[in-house]
TIKOLTOR-318887 format. One line per 3 residues: number of its first residue (from 1); their letters; for each residue x, y, z of C-alpha. Coordinates in Angstrom, 1 decimal. Layout:
N
NUM	a	X,Y,Z ~ ...;
This chain:
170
1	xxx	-16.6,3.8,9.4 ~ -14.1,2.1,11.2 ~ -13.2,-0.4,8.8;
4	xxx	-12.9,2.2,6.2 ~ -10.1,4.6,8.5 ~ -8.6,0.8,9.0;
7	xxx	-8.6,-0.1,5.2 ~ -7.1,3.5,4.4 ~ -4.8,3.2,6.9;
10	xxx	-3.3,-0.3,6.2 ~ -3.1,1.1,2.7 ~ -1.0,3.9,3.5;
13	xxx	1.1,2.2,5.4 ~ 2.2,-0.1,2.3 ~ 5.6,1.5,2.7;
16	xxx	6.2,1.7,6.5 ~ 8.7,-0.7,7.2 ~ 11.5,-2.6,5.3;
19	xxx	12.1,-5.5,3.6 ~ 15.4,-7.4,4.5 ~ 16.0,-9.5,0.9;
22	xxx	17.8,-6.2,-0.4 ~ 21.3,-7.0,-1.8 ~ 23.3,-4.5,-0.4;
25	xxx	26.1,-4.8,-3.0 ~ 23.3,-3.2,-6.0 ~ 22.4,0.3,-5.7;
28	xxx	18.7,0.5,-6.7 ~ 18.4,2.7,-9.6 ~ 15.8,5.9,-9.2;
31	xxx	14.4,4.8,-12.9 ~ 12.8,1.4,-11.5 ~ 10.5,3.4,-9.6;
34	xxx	9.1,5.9,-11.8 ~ 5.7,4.5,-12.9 ~ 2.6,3.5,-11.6;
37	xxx	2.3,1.0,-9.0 ~ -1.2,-0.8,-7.9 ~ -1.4,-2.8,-4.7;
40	xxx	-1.8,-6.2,-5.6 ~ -1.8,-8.4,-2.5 ~ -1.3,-8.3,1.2;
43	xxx	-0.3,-11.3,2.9 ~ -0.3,-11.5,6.6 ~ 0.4,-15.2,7.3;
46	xxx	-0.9,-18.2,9.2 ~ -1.2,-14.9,12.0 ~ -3.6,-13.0,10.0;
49	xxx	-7.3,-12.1,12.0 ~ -10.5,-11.7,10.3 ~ -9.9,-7.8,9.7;
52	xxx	-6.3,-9.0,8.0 ~ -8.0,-12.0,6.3 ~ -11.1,-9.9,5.1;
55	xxx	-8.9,-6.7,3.7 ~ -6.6,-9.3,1.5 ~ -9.7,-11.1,0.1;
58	xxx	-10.8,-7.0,-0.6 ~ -8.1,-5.8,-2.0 ~ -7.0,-9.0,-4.5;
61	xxx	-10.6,-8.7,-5.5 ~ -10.6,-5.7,-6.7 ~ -7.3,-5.9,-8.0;
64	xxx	-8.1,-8.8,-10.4 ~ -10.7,-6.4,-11.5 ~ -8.3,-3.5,-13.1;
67	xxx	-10.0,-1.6,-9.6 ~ -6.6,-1.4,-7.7 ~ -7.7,0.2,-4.1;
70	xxx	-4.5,2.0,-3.7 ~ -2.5,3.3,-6.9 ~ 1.0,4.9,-6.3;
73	xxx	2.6,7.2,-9.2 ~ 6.2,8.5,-9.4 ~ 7.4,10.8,-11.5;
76	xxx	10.9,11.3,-12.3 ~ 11.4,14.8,-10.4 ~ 10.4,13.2,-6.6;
79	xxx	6.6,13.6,-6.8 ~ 4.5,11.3,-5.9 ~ 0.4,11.0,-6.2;
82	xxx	-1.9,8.2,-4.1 ~ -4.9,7.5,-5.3 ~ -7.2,6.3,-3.0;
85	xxx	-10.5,4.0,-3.5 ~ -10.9,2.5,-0.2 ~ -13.4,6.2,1.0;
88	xxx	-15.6,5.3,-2.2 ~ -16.7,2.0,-0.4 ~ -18.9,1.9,1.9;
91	xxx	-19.1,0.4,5.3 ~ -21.6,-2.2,4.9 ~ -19.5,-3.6,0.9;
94	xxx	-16.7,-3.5,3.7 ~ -18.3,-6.1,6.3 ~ -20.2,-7.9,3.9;
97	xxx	-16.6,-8.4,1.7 ~ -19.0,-8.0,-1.0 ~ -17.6,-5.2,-2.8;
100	xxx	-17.6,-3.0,-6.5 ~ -15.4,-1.1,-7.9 ~ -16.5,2.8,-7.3;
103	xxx	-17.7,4.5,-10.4 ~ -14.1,6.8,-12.1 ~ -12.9,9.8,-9.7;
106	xxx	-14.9,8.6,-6.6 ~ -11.6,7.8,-4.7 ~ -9.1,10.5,-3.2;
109	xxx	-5.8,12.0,-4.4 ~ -3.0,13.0,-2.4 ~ 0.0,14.5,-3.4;
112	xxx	3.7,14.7,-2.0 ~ 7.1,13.9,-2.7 ~ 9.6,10.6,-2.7;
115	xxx	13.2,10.2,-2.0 ~ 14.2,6.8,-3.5 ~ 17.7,5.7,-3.1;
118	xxx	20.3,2.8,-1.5 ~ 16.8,0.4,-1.3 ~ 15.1,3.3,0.9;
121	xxx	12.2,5.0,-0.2 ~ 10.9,7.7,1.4 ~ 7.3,9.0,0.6;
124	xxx	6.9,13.1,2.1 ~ 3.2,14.5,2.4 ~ 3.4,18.2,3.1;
127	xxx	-0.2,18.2,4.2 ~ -0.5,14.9,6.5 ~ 2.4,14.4,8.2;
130	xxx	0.9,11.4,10.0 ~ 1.5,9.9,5.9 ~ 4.8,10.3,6.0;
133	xxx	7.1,7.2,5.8 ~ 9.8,5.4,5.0 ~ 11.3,1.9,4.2;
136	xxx	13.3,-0.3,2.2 ~ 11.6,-2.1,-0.2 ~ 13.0,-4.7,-2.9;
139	xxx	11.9,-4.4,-6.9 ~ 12.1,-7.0,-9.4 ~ 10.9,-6.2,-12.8;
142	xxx	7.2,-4.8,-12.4 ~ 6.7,-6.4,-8.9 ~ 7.6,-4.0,-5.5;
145	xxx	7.5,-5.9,-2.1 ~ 7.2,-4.0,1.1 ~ 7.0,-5.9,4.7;
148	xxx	5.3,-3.9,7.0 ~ 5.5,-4.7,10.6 ~ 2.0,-4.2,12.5;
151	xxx	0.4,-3.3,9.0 ~ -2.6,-3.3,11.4 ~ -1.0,-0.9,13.7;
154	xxx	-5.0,-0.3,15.6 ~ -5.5,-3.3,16.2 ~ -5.4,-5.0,19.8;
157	xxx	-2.1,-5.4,21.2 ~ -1.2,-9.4,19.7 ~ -2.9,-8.7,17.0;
160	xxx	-1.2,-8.6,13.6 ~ 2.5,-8.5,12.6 ~ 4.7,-8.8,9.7;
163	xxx	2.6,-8.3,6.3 ~ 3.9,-8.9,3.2 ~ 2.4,-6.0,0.4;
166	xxx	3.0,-6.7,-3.4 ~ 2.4,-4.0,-5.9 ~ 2.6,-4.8,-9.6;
169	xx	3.8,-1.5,-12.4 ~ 1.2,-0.9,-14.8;
């Protein structure tokens, strides 16, 4: 069960830090963002641990299925919905690595609202407030990069770092 709050969290956290290769003289425009976005890939580095290691393998598996773990939708008025796969698998497809996409509507939705402006997004979740965050993230054609700093924020103090998260627009 662990590995599941873990997987959900990393997930969530896709957004919580920034991403210094903004140029500052281009002001984002609100339009790139409205779409769906699918996480991709996480990329931890020659620092990653078995937990960072295991979740990459995970999630670029399931991603090279058309079974994205995490999908992120914005609409053009500032709403935003997260669906969630990562509560559909179970703990043992989570330790063993070997894992299946969950059967249509077995993951979660969440719902809130995005700010998305000067390179800073800003994801609002009336009902979870522990969701809430921000960052700066940099978007080139259909590909978003975040780096999130201890993406594996409950993990042993050492553990972890900077991860590199790449969603792809569908």
């Amino acid at each position: 069960m662990k590995n599941i709050f873990l997987l959900t969290c990393a997930c969530l956290l896709v957004f919580s830090c920034s991403n210094d290769d903004n140029n500052d003289n281009e002001e984002p425009k609100t339009s790139e963002i409205v779409g769906t976005w699918a996480v991709a890939s996480s990329d931890s580095g020659s620092d990653a641990n078995e937990a960072e290691a295991s979740l990459k393998k995970i999630v670029e598996q399931l991603a090279g299925e058309g079974c994205p773990i995490i999908t992120y939708t914005f609409d053009a008025n500032g709403k935003v919905t997260v669906y969630n796969i990562s509560e559909a698998l179970s703990e043992e497809e989570l330790q063993s690595g070997d894992v299946s996409c969950p059967a249509s509507g077995a993951g979660s939705t969440t719902t809130g609202t995005y700010t998305y402006e000067n390179g800073m997004l800003t994801l609002d979740f009336a009902d979870d407030s522990a969701k809430n965050v921000s960052a700066a993230v940099t978007i080139s054609g259909n590909t978003m990069k975040a780096t999130v700093n201890d993406f594996f924020d409950e993990l042993p103090e050492g553990v972890g770092g900077d991860t590199q998260v790449i969603l792809t627009k569908s």
